[in-house]
PDB file with SEQRES, HELIX, SHEET and CRYST1 records, atoms N, CA, C and O in Angstrom:
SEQRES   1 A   50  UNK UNK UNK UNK UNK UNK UNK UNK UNK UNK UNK UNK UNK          
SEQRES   2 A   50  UNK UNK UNK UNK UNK UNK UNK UNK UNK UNK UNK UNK UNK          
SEQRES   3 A   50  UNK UNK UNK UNK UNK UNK UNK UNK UNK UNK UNK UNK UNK          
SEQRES   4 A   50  UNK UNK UNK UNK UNK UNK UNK UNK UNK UNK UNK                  
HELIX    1 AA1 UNK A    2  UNK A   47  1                                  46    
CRYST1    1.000    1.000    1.000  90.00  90.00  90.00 P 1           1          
ATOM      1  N   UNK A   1    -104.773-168.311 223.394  1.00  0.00           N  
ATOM      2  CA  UNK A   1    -105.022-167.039 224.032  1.00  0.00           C  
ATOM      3  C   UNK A   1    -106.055-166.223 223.258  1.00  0.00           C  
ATOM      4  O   UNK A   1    -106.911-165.580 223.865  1.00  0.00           O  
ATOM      5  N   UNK A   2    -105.994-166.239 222.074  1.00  0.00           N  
ATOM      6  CA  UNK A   2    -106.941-165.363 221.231  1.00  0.00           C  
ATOM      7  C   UNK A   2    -108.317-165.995 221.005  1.00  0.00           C  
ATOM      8  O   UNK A   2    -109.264-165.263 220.718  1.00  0.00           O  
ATOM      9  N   UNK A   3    -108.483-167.405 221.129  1.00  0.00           N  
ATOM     10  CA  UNK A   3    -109.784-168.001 221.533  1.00  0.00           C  
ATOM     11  C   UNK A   3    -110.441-167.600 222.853  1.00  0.00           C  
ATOM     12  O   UNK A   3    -111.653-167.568 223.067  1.00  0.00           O  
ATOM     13  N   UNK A   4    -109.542-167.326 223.633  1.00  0.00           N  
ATOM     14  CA  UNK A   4    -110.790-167.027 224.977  1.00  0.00           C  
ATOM     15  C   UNK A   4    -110.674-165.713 225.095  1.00  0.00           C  
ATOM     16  O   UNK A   4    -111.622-165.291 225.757  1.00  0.00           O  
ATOM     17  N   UNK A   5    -109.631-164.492 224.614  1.00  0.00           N  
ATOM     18  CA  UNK A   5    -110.362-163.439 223.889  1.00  0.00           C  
ATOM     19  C   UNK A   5    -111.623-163.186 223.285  1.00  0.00           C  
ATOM     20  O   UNK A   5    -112.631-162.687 223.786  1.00  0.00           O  
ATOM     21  N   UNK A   6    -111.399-163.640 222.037  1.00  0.00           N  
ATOM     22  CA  UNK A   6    -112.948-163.839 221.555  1.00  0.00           C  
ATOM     23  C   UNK A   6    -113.983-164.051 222.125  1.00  0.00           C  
ATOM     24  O   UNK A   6    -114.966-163.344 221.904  1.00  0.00           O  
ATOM     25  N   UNK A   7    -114.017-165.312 223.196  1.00  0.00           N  
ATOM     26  CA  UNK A   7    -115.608-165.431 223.684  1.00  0.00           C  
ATOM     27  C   UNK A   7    -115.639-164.041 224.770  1.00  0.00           C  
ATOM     28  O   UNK A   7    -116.716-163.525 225.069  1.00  0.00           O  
ATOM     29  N   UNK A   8    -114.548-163.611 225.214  1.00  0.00           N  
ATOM     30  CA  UNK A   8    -115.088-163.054 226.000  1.00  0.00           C  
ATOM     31  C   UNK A   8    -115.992-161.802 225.257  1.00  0.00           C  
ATOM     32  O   UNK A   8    -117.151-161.491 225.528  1.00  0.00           O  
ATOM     33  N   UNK A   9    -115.087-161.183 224.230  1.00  0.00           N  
ATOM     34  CA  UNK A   9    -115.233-160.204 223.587  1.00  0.00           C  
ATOM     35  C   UNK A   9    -117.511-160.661 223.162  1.00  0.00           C  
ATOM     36  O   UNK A   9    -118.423-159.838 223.086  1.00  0.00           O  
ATOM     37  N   UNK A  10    -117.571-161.903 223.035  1.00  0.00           N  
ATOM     38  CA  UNK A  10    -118.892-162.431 222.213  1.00  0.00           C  
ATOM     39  C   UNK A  10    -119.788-162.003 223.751  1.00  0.00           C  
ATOM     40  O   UNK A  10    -120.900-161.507 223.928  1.00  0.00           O  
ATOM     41  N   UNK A  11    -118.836-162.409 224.589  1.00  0.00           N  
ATOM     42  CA  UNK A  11    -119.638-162.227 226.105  1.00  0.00           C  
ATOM     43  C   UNK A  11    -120.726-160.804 226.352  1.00  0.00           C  
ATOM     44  O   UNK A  11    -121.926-160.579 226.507  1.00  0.00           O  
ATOM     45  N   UNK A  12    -119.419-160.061 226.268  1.00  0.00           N  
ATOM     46  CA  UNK A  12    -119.502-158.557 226.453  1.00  0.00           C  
ATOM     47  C   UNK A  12    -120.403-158.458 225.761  1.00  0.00           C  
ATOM     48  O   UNK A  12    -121.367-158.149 226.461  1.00  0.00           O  
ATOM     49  N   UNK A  13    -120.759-158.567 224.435  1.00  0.00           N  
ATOM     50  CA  UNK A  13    -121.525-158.256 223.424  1.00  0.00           C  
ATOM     51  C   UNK A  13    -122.583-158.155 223.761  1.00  0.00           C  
ATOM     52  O   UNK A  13    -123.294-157.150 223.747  1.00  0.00           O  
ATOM     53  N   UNK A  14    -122.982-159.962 224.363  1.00  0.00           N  
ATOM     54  CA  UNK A  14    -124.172-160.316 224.376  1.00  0.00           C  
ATOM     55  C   UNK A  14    -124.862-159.625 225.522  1.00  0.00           C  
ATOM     56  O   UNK A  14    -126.046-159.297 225.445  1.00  0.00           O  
ATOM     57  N   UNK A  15    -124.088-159.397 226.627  1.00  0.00           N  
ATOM     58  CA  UNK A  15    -124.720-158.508 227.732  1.00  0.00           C  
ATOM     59  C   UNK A  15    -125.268-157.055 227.639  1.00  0.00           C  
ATOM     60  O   UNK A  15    -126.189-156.517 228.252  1.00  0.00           O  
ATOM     61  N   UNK A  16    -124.301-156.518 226.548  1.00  0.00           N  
ATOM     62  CA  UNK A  16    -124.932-155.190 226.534  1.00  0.00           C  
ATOM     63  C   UNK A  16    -126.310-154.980 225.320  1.00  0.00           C  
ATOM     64  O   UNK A  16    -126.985-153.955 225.222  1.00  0.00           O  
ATOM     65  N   UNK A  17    -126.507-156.486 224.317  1.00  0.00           N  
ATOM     66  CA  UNK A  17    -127.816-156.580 223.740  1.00  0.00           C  
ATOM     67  C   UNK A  17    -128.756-156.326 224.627  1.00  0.00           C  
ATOM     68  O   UNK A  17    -129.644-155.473 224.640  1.00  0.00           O  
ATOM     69  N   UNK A  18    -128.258-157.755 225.898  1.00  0.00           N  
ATOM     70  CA  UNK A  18    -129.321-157.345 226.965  1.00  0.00           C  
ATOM     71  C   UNK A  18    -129.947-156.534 227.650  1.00  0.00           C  
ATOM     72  O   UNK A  18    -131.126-156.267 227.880  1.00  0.00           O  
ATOM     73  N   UNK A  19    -128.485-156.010 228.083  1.00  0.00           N  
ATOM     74  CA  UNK A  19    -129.169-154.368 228.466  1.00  0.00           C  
ATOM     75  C   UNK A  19    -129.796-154.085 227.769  1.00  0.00           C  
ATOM     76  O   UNK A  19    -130.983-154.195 228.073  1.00  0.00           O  
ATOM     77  N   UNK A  20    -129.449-153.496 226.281  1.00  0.00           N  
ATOM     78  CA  UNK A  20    -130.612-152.295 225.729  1.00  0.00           C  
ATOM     79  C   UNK A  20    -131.690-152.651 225.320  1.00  0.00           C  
ATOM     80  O   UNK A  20    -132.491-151.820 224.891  1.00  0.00           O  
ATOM     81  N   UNK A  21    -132.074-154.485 225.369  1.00  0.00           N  
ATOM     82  CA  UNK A  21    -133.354-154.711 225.415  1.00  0.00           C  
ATOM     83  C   UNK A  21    -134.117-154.605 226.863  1.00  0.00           C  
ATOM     84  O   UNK A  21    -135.276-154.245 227.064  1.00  0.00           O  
ATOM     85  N   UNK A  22    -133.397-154.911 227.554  1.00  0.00           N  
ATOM     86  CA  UNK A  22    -133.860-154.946 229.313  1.00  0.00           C  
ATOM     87  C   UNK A  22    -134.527-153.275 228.987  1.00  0.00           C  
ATOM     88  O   UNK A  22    -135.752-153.193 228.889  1.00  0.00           O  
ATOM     89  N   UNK A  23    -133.611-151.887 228.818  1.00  0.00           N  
ATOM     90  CA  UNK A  23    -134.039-150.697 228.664  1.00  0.00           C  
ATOM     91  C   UNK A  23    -135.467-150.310 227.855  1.00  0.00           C  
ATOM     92  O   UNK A  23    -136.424-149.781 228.420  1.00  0.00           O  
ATOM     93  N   UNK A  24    -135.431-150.712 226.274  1.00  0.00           N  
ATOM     94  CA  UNK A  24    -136.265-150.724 225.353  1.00  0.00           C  
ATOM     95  C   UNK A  24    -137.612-151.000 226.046  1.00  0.00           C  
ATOM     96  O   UNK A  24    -138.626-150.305 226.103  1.00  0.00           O  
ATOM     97  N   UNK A  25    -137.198-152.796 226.800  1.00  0.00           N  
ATOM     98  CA  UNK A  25    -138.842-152.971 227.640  1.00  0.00           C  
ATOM     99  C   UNK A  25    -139.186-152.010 228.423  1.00  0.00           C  
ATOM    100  O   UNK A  25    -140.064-151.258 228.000  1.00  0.00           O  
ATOM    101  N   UNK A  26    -138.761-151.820 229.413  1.00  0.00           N  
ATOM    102  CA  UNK A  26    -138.746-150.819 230.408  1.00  0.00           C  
ATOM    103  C   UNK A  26    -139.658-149.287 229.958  1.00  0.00           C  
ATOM    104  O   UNK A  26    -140.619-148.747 230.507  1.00  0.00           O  
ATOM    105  N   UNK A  27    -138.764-148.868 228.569  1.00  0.00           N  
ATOM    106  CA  UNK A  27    -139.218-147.724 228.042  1.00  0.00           C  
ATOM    107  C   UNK A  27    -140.529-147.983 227.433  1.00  0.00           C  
ATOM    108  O   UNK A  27    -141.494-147.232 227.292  1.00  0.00           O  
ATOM    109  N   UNK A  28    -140.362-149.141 227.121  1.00  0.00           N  
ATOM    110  CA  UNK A  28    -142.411-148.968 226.718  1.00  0.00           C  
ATOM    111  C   UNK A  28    -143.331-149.513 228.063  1.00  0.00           C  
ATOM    112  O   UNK A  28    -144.516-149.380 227.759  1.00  0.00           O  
ATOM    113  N   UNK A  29    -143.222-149.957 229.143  1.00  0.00           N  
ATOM    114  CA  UNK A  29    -143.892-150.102 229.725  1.00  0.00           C  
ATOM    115  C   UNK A  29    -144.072-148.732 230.393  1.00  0.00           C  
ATOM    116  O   UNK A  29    -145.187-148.497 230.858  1.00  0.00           O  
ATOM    117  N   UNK A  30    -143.001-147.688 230.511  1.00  0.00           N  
ATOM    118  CA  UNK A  30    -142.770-145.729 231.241  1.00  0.00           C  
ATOM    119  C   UNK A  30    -144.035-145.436 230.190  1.00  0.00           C  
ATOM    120  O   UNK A  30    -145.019-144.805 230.577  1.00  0.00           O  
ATOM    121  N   UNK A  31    -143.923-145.969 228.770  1.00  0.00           N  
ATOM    122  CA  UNK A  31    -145.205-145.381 227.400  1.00  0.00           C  
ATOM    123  C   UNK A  31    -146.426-145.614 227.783  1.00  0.00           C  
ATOM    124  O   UNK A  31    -147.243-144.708 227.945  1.00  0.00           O  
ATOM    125  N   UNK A  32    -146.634-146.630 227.935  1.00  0.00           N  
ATOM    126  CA  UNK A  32    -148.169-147.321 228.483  1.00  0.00           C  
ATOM    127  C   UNK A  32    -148.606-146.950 229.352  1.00  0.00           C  
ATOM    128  O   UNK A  32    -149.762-146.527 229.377  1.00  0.00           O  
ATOM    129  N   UNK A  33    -147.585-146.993 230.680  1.00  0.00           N  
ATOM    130  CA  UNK A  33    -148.132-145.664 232.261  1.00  0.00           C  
ATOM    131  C   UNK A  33    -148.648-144.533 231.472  1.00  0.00           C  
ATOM    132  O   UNK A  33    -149.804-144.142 231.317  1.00  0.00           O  
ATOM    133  N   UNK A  34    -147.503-144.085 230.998  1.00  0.00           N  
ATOM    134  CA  UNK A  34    -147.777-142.153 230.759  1.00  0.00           C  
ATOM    135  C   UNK A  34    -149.478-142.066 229.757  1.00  0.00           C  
ATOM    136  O   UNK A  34    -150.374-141.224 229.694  1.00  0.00           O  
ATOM    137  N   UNK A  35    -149.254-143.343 229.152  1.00  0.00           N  
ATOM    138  CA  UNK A  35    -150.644-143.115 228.082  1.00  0.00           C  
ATOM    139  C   UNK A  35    -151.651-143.497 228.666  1.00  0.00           C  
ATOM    140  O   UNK A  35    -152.662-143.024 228.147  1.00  0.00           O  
ATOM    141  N   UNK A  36    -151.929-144.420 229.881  1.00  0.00           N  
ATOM    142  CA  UNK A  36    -152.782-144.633 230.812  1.00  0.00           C  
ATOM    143  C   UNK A  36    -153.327-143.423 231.938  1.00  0.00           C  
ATOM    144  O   UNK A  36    -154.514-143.138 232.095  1.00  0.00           O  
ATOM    145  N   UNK A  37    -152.142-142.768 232.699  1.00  0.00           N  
ATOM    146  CA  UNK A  37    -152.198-141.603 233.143  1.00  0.00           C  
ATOM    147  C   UNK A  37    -153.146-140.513 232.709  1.00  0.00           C  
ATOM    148  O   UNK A  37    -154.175-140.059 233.210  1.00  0.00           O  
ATOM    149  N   UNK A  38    -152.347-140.197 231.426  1.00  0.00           N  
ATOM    150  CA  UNK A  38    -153.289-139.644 230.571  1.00  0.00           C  
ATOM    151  C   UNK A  38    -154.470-139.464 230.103  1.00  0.00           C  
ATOM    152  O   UNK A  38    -155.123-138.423 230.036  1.00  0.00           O  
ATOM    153  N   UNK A  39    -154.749-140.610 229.750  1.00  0.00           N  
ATOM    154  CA  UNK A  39    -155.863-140.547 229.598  1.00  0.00           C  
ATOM    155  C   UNK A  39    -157.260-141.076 230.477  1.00  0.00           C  
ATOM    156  O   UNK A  39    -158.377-141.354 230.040  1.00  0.00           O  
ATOM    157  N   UNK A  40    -156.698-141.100 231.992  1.00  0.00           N  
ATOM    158  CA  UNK A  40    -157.494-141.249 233.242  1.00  0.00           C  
ATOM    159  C   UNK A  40    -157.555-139.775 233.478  1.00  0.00           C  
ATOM    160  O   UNK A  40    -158.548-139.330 234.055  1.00  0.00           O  
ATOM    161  N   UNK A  41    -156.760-139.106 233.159  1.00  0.00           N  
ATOM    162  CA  UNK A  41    -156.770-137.418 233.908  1.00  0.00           C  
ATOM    163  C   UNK A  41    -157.739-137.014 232.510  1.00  0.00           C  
ATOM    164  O   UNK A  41    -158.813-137.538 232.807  1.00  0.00           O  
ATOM    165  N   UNK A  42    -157.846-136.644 231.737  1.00  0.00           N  
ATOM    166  CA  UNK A  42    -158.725-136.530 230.950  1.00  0.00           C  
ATOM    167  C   UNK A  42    -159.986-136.591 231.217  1.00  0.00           C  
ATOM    168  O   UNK A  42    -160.751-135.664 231.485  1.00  0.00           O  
ATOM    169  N   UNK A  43    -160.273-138.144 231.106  1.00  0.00           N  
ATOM    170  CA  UNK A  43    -162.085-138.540 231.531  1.00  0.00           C  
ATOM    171  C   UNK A  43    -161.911-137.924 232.792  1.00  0.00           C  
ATOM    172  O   UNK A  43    -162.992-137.338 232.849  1.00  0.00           O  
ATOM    173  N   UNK A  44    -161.185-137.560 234.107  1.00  0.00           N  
ATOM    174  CA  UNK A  44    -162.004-136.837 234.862  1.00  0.00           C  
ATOM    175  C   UNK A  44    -161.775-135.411 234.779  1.00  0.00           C  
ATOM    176  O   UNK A  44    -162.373-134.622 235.510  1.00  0.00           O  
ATOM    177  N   UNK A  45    -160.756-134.983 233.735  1.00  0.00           N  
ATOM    178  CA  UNK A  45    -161.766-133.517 234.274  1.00  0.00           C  
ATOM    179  C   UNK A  45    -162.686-133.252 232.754  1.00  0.00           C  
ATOM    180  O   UNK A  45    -162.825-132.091 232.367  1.00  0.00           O  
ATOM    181  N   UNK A  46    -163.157-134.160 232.123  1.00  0.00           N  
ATOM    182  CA  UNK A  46    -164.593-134.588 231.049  1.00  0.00           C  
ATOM    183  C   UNK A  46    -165.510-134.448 232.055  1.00  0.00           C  
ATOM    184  O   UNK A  46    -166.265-133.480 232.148  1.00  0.00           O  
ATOM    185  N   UNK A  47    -165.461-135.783 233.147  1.00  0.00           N  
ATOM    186  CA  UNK A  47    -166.498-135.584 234.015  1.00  0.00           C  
ATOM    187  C   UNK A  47    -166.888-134.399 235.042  1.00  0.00           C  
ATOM    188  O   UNK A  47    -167.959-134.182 235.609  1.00  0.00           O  
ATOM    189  N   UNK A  48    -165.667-133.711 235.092  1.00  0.00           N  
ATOM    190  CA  UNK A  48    -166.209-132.713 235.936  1.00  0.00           C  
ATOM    191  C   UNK A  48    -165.162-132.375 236.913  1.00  0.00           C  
ATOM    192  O   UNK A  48    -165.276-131.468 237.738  1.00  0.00           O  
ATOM    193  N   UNK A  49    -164.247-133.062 236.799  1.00  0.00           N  
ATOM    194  CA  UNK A  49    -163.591-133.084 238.124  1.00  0.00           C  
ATOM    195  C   UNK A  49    -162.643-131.949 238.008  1.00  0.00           C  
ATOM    196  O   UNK A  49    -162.488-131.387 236.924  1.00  0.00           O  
ATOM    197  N   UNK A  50    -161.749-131.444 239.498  1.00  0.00           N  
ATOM    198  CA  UNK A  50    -161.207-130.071 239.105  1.00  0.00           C  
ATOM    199  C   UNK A  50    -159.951-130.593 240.546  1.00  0.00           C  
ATOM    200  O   UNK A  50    -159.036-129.836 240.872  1.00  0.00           O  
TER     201      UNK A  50                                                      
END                                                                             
């Protein structure tokens, strides 16, 4: 009984690593938009734009 406790307990574990790497990616790809965004709105109002 306390062996398939355990895996489950290893189970659980491993899923919620996943998650907060699944999140982590996620949150830097939201970084890269926002820093792309950014710095497209910039060069145009450099160029002129309004």
């Amino acid at each position: 009984m306390k062996s398939i406790f355990k895996h489950r307990l290893v189970k659980r574990n491993e899923i919620r690593e996943f998650e907060q790497l699944e999140e982590s990616v996620k949150y830097d790809t939201d970084l890269k938009h926002d820093r792309q965004k950014d710095s497209a709105l910039i060069n145009y109002y450099m160029m002129g734009g309004y």
